[in-house]
VOBA-1610 file (N, C-alpha, C; in pm, whole numbers, padded with zeros to 5 digits, always signed):
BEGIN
Unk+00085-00120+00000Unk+00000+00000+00000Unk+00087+00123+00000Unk+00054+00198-00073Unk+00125+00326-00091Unk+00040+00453-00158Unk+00139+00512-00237Unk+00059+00660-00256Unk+00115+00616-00426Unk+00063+00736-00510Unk+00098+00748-00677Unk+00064+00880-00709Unk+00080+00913-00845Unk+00027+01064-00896Unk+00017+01047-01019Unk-00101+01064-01052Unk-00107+01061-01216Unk-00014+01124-01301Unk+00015+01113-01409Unk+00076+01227-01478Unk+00068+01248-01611Unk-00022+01157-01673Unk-00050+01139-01784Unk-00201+01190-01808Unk-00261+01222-01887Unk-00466+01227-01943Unk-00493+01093-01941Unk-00401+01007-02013Unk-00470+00887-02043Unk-00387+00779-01937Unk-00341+00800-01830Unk-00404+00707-01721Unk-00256+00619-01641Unk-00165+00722-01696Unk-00010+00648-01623Unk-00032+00740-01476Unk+00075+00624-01394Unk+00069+00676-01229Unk+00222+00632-01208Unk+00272+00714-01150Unk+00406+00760-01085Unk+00406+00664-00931Unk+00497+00583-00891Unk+00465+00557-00746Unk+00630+00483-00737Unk+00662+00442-00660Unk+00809+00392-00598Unk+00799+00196-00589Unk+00883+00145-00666Unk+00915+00019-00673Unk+00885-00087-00553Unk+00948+00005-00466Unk+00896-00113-00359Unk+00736-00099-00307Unk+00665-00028-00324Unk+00503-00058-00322Unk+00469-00134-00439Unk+00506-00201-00545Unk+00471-00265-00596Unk+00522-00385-00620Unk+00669-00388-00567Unk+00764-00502-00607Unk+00672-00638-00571Unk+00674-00743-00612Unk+00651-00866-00617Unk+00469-00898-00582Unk+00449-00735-00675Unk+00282-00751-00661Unk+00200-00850-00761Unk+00099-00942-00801Unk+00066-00986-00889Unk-00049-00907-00977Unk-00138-00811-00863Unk-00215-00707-00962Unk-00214-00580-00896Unk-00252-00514-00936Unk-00276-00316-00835Unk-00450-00288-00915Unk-00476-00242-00744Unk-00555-00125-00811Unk-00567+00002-00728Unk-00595+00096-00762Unk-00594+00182-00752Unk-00686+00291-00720Unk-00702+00368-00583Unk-00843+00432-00543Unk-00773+00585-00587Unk-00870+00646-00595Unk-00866+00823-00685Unk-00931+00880-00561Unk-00889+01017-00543Unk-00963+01090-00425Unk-01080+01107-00446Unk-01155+01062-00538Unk-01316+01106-00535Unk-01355+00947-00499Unk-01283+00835-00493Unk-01313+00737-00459Unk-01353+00659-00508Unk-01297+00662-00675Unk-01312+00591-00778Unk-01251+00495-00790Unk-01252+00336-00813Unk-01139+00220-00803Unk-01101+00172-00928Unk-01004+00165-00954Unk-00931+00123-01100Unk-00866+00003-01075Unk-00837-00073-01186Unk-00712-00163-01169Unk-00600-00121-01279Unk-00500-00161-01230Unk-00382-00096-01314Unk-00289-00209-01300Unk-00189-00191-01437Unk-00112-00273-01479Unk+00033-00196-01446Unk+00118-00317-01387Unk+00299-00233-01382Unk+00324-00204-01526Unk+00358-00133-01615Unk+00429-00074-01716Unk+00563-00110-01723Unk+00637-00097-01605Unk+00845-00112-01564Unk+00819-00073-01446Unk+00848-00166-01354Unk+00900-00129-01269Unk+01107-00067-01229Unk+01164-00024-01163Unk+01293+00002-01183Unk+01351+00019-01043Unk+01413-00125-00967Unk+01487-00122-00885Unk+01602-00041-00838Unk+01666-00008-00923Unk+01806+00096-00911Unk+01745+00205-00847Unk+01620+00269-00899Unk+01609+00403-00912Unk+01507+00402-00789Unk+01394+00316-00751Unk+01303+00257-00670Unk+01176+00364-00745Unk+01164+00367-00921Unk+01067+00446-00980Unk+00951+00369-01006Unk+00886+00335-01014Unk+00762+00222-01100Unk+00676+00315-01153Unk+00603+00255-01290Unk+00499+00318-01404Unk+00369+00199-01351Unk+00274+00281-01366Unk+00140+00184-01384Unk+00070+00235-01484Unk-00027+00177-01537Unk-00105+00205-01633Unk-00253+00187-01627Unk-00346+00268-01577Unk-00490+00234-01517Unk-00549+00171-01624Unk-00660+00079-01626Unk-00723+00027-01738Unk-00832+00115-01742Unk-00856+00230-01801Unk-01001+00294-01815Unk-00979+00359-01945Unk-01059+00405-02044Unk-01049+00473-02126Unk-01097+00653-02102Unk-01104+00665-01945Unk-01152+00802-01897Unk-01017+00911-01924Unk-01091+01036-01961Unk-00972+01098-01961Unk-00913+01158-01794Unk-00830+01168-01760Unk-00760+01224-01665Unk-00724+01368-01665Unk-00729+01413-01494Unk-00631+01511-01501Unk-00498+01500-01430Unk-00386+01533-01483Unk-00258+01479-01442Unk-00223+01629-01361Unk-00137+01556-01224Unk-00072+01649-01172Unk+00025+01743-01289Unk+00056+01838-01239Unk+00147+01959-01280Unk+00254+01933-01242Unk+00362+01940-01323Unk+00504+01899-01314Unk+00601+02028-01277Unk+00679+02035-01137Unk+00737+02119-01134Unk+00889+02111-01192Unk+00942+02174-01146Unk+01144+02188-01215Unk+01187+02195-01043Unk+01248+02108-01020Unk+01310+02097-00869Unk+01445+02165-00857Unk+01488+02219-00993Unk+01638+02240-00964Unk+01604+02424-00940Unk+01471+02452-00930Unk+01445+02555-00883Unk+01423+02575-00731Unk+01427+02464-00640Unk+01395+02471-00518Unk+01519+02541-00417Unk+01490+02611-00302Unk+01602+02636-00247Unk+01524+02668-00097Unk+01639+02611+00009Unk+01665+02591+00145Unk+01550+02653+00151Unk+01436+02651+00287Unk+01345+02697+00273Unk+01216+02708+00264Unk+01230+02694+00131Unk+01036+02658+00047Unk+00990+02597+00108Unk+00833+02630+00122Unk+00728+02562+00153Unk+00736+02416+00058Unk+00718+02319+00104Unk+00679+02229+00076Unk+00500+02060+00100Unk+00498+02046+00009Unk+00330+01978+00134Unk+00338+01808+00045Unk+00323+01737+00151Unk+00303+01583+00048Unk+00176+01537+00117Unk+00125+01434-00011Unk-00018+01395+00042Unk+00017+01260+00042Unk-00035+01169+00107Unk+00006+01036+00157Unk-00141+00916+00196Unk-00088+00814+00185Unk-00149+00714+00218Unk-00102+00639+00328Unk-00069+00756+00449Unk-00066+00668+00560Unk-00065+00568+00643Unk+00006+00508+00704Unk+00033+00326+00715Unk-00096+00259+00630Unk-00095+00330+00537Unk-00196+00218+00438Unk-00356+00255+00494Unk-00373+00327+00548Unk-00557+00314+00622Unk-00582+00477+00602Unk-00488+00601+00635Unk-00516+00685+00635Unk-00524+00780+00529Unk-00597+00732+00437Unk-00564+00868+00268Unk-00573+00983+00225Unk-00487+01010+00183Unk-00515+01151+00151Unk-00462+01225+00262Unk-00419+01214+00324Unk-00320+01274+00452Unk-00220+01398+00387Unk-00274+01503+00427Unk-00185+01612+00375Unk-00107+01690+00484Unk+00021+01691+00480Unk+00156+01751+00564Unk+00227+01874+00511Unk+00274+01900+00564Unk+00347+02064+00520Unk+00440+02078+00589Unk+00560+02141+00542Unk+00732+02163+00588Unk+00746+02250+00470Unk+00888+02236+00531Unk+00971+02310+00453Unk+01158+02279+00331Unk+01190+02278+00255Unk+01317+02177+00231Unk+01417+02166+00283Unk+01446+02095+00399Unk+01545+02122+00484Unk+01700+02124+00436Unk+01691+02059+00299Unk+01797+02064+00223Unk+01821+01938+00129Unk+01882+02023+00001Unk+01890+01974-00127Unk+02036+01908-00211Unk+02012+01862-00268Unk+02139+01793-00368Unk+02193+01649-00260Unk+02100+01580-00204Unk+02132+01482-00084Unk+02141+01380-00181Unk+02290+01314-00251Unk+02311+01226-00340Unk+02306+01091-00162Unk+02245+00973-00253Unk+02252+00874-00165Unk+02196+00752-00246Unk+02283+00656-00233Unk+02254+00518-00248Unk+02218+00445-00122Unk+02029+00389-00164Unk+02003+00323-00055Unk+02042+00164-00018Unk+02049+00109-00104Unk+02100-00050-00122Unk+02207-00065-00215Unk+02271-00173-00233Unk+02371-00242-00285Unk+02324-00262-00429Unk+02191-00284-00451Unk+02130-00270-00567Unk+02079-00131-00686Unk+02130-00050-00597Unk+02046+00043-00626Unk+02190+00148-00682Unk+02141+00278-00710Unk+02203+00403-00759Unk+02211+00543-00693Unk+02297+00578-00731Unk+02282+00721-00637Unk+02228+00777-00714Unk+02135+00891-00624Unk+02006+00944-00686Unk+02005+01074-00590Unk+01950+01156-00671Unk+01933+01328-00626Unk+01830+01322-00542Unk+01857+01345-00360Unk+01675+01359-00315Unk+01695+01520-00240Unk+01577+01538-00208Unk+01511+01653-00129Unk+01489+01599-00007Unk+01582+01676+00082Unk+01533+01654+00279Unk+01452+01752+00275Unk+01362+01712+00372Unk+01217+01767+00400Unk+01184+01737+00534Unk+01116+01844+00629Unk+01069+01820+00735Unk+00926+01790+00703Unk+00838+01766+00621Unk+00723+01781+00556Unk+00708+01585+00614Unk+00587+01553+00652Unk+00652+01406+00775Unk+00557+01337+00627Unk+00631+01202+00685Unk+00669+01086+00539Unk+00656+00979+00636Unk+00530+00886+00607Unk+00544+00782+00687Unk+00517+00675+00589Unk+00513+00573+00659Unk+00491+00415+00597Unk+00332+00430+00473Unk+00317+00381+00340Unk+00236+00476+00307Unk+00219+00578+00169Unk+00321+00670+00253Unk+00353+00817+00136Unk+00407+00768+00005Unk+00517+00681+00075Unk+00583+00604-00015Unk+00524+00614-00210Unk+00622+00656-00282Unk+00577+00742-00426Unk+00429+00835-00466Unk+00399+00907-00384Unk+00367+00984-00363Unk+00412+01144-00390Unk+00317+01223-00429Unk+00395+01361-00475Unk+00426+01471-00360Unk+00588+01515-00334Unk+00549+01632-00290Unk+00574+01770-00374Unk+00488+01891-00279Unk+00464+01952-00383Unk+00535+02093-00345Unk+00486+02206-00435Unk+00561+02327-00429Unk+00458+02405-00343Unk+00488+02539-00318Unk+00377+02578-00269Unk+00254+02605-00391Unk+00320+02601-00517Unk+00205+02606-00704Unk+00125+02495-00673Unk+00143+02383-00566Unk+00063+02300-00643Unk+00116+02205-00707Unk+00280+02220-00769Unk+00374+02109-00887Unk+00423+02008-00784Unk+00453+01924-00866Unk+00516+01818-00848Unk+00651+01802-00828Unk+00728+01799-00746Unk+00891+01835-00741Unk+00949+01751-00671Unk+00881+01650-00628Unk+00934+01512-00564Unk+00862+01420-00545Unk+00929+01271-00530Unk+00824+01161-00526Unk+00914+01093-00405Unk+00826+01127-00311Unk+00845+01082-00203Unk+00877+00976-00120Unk+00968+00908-00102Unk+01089+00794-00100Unk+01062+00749+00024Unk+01108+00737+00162Unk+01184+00685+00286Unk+01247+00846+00360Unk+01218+00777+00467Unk+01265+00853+00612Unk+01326+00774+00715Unk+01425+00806+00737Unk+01553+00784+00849Unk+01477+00723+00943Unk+01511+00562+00937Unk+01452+00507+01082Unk+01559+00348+01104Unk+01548+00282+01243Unk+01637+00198+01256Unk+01755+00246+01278Unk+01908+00239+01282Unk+01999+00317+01353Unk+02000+00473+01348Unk+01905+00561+01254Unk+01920+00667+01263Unk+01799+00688+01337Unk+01723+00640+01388Unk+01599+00680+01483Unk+01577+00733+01537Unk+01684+00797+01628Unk+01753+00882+01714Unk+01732+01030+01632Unk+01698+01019+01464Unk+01721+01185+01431Unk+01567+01210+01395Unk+01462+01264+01416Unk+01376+01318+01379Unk+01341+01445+01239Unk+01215+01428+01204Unk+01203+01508+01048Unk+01307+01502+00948Unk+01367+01370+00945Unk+01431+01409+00824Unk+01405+01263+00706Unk+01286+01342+00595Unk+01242+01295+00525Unk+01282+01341+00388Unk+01313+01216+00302Unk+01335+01220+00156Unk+01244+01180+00078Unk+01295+01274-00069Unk+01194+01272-00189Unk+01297+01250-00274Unk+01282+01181-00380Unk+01368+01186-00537Unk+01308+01342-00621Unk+01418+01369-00643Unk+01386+01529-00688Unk+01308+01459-00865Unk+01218+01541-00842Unk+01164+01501-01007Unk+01270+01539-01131Unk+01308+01649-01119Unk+01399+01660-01258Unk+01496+01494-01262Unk+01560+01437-01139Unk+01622+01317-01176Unk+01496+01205-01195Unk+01395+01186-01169Unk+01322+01076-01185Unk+01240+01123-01335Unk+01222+01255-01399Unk+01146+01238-01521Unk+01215+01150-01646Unk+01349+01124-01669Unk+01392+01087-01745Unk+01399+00928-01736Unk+01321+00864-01605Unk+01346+00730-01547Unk+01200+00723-01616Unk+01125+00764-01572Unk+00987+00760-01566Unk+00949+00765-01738Unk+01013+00856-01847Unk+00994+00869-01975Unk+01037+00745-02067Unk+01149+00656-02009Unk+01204+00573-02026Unk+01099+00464-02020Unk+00990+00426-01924Unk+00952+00337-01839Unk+00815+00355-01972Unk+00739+00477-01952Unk+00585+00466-02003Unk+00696+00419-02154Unk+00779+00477-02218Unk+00809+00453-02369Unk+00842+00317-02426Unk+00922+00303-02334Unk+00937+00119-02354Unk+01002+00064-02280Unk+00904+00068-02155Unk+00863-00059-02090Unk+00989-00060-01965Unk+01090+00022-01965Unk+01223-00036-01906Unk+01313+00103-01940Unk+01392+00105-01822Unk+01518+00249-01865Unk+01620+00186-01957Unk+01598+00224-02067Unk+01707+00222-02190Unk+01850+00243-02163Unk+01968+00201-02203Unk+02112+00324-02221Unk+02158+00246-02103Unk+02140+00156-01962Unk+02177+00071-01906Unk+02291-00003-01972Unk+02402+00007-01897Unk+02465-00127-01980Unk+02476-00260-01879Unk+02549-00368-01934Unk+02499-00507-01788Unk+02628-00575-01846Unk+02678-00637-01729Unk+02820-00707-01774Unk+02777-00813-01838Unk+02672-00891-01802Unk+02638-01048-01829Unk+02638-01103-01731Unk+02679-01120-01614Unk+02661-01247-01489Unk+02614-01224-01384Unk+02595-01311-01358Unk+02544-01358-01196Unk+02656-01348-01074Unk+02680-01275-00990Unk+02799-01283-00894Unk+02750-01305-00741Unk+02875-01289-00649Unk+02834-01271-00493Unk+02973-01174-00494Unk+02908-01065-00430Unk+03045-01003-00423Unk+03171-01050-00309Unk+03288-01049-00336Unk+03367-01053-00221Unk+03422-00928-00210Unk+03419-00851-00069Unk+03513-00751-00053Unk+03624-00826+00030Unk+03737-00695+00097Unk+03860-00767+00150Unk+03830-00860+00291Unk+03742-00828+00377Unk+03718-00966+00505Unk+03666-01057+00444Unk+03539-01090+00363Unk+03534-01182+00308Unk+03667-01279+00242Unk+03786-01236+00143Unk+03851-01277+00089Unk+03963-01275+00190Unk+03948-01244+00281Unk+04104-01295+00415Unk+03992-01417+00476Unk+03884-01417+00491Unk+03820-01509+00545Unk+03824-01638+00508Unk+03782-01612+00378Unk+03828-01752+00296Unk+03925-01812+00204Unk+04009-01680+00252Unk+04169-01735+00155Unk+04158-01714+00003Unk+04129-01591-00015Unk+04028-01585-00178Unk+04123-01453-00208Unk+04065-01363-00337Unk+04094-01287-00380Unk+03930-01184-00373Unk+03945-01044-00354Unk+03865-00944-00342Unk+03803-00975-00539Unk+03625-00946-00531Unk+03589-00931-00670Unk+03486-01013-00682Unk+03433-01032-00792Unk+03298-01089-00826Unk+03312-01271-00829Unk+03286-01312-00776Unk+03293-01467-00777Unk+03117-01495-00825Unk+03196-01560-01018Unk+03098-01573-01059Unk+03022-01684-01043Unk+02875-01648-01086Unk+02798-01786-00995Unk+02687-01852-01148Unk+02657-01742-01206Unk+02620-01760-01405Unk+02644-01690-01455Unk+02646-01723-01630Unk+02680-01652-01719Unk+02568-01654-01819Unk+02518-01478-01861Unk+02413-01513-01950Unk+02468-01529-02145Unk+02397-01621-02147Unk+02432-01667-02272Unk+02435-01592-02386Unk+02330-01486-02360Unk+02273-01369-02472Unk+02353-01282-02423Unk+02476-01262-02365Unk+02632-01166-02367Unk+02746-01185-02394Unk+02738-01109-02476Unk+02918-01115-02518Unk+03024-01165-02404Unk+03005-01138-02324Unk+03112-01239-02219Unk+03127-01352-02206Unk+02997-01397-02255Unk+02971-01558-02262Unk+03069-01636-02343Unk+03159-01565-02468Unk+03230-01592-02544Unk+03415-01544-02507Unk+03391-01508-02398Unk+03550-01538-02375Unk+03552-01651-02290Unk+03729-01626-02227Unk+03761-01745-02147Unk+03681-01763-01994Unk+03601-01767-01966Unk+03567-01708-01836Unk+03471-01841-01785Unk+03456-01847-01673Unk+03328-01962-01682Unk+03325-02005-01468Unk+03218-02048-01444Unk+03120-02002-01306Unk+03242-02100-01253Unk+03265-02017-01066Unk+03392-02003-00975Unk+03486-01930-01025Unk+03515-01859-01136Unk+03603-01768-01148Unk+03604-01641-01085Unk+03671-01566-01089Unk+03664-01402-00988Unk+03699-01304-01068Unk+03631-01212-01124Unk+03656-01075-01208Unk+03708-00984-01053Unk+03861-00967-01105Unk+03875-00893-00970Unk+03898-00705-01024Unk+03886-00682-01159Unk+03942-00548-01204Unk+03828-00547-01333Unk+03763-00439-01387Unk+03702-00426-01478Unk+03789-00256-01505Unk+03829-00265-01628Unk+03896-00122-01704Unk+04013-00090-01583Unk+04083-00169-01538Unk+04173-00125-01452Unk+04107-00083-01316Unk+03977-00069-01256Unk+03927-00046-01131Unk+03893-00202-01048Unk+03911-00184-00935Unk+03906-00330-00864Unk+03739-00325-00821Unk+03681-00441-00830Unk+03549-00483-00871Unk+03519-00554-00753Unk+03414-00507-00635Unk+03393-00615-00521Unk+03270-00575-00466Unk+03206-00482-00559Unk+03011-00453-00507Unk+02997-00420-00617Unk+02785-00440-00571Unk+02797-00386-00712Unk+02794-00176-00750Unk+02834-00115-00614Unk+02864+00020-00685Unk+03003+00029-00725Unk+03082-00029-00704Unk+03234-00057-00755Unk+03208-00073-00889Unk+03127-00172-00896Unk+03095-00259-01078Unk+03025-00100-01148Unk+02928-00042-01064Unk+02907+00107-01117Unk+03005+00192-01183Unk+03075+00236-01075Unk+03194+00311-01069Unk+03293+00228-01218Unk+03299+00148-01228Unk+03487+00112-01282Unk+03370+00139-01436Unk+03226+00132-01502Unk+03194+00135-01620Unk+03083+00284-01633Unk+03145+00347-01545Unk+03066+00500-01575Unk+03102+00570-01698Unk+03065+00599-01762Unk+03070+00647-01880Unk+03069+00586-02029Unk+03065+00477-01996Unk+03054+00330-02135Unk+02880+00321-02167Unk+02876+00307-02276Unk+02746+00288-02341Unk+02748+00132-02377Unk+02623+00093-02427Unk+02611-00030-02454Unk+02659-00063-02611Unk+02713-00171-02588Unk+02805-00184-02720Unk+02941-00150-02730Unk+02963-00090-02640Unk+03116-00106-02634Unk+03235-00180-02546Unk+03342-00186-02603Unk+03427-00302-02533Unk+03505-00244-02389Unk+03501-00345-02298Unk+03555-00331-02194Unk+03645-00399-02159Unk+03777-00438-02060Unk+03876-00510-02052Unk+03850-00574-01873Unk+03868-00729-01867Unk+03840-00715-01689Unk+03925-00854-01661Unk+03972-00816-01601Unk+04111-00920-01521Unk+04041-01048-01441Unk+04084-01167-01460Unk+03993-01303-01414Unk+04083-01350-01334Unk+04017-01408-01235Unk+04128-01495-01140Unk+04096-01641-01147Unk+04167-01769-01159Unk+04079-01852-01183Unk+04187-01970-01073Unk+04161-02014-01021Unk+04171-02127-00961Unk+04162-02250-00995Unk+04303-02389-00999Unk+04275-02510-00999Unk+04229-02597-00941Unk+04216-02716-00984Unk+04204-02842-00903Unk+04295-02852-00765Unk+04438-02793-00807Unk+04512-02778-00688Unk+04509-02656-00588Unk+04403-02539-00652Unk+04450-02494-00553Unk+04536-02339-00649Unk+04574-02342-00720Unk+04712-02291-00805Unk+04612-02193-00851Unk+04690-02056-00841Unk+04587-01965-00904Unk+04638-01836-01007Unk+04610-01823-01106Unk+04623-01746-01208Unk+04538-01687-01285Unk+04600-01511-01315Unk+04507-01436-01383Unk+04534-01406-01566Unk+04413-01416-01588Unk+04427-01367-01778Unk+04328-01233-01753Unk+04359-01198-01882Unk+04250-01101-01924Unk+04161-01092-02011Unk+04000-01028-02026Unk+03919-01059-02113Unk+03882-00960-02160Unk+03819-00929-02274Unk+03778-00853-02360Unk+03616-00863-02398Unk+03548-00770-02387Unk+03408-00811-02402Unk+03311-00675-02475Unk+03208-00718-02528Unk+03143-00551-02538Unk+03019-00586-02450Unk+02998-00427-02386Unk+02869-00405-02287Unk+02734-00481-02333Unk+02623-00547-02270Unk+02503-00530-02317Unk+02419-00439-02242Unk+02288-00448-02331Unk+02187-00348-02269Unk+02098-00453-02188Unk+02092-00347-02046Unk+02053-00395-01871Unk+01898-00382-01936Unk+01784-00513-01921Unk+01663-00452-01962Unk+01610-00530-01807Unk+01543-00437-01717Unk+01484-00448-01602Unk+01336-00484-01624
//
């Protein structure tokens, strides 16, 4: 249960990945208390963005889209929410306690532009719009500091819309964020305690290889360890981020293998591969 915002006439809704992750259908109540069912469009883990698509042929009115890179320390801000799931339509008001808060929330995920907000964000709000004092749309309302930071009060995040419109344009157009690139495999990462732990080397200890990637065609193959991709050492996956920032799909990359014998005996080659495209 969570919150959404239209943004389309004809019937797309904005809301955050994990209110829908491992859903089998949605539907969807409208403040006049109208019930829809809606279909996921893309959902997008990295970014925690999801598209739905209402089944009605009614026309809509879509929220108003603001420009967030206009916001500063300050502004009024207000989000409307779906409250631990029972309370709707719950409307709050703050102010931006502060902006440009780059943060990666999981190991899975990406760093992403949010908005701190004292404007309160509970279990609920979750992709949900907050707004300007116009009325626009200038954030979609994420998670608030709880569990070891519990201890800090009002400090609630939003994904600034200017970084989520280009996730979201991606998603209604086809289906998935485009321009992704993906190495090809399946790993467990090892960082350095892991690899003093088990007498290993730091890096991706591969576990599959997808067949439909060019990697699939070098020397490489499952228990091996990619410990360097382009000369950067490889042991999460924001490391695996980091060492291919700026590579598009389709182009070649170079990544150092560690491979281990029957005895024990261990030696590295190097491989050559071109990027594929990540389809989520």
């Amino acid at each position: 249960r969570g919150t959404g915002s239209l943004v389309t006439q004809d019937g797309y809704v904005v809301t955050n990945h994990h209110v829908v992750d491992n859903c089998i259908s949605v539907s969807l109540t409208a403040f006049d208390g109208a019930e829809y069912d809606a279909v996921i469009v893309g959902s997008d883990e990295k970014t925690d963005i999801s598209v739905l698509k209402i089944n009605s042929n009614k026309k809509f009115e879509p929220c108003k889209i603001g420009n967030s890179d206009n916001l500063v320390v300050g502004d009024s801000v207000f989000a409307i929410g779906n409250m631990g799931g029972q309370f709707s339509n719950t409307f709050t008001g703050g102010y931006i306690s502060g902006l440009n808060r780059t943060l990666r929330l999981t190991d899975d995920s990406i760093e992403m532009n949010y908005i701190q907000t004292d404007a309160t964000i509970n279990s609920g709000n979750s992709g949900g719009p907050l707004l300007n004092a116009y009325g626009q749309v200038v954030g979609i309302n994420n998670f608030k500091f709880v569990g070891v930071y519990s201890e800090y009060e009002n400090m609630n995040f939003a994904i600034a819309i200017n970084e989520a419109l280009p996730v979201i344009n991606s998603i209604i157009n086809n289906g998935y964020v485009t321009g992704r690139v993906r190495v090809g495999i399946t790993y467990t990462a090892i960082n350095k305690e892991s690899a003093e732990q088990y007498n290993s080397v730091k890096g991706l200890y591969i576990r599959d290889i997808a067949q439909d990637c060019d990697i699939s065609n070098c020397d490489i193959q499952p228990g091996d360890i990619i410990t360097k991709i382009n000369g950067k050492e490889v042991y999460s996956s924001e490391t695996v981020d980091d060492a291919l920032e700026g590579y598009s799909v389709g182009e070649y990359v170079t990544a150092e293998v560690y491979r281990e014998d029957a005895n024990g005996n261990g030696s590295t080659h190097t491989i050559k591969f071109r990027l594929s495209e990540f389809k989520e």
